[in-house]
C-alpha positions in Angstrom: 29.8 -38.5 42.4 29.9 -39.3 39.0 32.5 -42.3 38.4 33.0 -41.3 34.1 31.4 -44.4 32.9 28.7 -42.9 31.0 28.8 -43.0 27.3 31.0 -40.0 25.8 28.7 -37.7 22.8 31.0 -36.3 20.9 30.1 -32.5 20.3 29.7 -31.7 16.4 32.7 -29.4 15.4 31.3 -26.2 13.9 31.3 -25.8 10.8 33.6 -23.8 8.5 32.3 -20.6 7.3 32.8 -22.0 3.6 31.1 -25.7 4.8 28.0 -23.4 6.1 27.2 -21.7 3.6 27.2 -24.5 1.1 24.7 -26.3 4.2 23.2 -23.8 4.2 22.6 -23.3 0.3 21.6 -27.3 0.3 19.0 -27.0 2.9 17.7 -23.7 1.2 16.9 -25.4 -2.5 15.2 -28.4 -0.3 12.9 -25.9 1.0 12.6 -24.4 -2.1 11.2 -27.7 -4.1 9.0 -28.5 -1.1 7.3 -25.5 -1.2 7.1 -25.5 -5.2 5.4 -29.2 -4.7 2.7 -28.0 -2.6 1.9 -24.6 -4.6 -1.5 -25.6 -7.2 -0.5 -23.7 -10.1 -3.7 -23.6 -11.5 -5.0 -21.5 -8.6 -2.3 -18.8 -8.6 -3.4 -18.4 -12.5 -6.9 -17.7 -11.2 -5.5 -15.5 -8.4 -3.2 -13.9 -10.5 -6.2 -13.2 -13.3 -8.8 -11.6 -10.6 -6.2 -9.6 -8.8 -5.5 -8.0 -13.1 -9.1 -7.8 -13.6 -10.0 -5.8 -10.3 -6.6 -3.7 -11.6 -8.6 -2.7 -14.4 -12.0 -2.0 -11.9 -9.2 0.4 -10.3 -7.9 1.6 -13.6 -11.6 2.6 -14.7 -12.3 4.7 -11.0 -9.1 6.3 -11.3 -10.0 7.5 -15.0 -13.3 8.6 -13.8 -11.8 11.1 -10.6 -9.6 12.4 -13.1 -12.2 13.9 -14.9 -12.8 17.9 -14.4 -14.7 19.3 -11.6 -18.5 20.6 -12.5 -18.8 24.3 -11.5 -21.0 23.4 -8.7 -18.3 20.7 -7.0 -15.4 23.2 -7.4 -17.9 26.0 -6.1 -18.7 23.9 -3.6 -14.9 22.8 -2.3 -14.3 26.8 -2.4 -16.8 27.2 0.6 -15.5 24.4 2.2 -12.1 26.0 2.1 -13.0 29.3 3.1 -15.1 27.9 6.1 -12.4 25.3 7.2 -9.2 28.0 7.1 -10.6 31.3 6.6 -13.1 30.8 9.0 -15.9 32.1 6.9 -19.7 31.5 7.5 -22.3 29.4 5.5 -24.3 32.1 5.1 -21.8 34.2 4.1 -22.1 32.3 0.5 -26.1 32.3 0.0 -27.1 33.7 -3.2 -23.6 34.1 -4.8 -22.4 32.9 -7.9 -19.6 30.6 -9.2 -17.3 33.7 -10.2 -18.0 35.8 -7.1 -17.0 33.1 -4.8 -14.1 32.5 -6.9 -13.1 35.6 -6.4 -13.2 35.9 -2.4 -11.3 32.3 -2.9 -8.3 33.6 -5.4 -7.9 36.5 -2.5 -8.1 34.7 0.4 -5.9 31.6 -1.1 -3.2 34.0 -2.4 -2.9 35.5 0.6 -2.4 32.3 2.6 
């Protein structure tokens, strides 16, 4: 049995969509200069620097796969190839050369 004499709280109207967005702009650009206080400068620099510097490490194993296969690693992915999908033994391969496992390869790839 509640007799009313409690003290009334008004209920905050809701804002207009205009009035909300301006809020909410304000409260953003707060943020914004509390987060920009606690950044160290200095030590995204640094970060920044390392993180070009191991872009170059990439840069330089990059450069290096890019180079041409030798015979032997390009003789060797051929086997793999025909062993994997053409279901081809090892053995198959023993005592042949570059060029006549290049051929098998041409034939069986063009025909895949």
């Amino acid at each position: 049995k509640d007799k009313g004499k409690g003290i009334m709280v008004e209920e905050p109207k809701p804002l207009k969509k205009q009035a909300q967005i301006k809020q909410d702009e304000a409260y953003a650009r707060e943020l914004e200069a509390e987060l920009n206080k606690n950044i160290d400068w200095d030590k995204v620099i640094n970060h920044v620097q390392r993180k070009e510097k191991e872009d170059n490490d990439v840069k330089r194993y990059q450069a290096l796969k890019k180079k041409p296969q030798t015979k032997a690693q390009a003789k060797k992915n051929m086997m793999i190839y025909l062993r994997n999908v053409v279901r081809f033994k090892m053995d198959y391969f023993k005592g042949m050369t570059y060029d006549d496992i290049r051929q098998v390869f041409e034939k069986k790839f063009n025909s895949n």
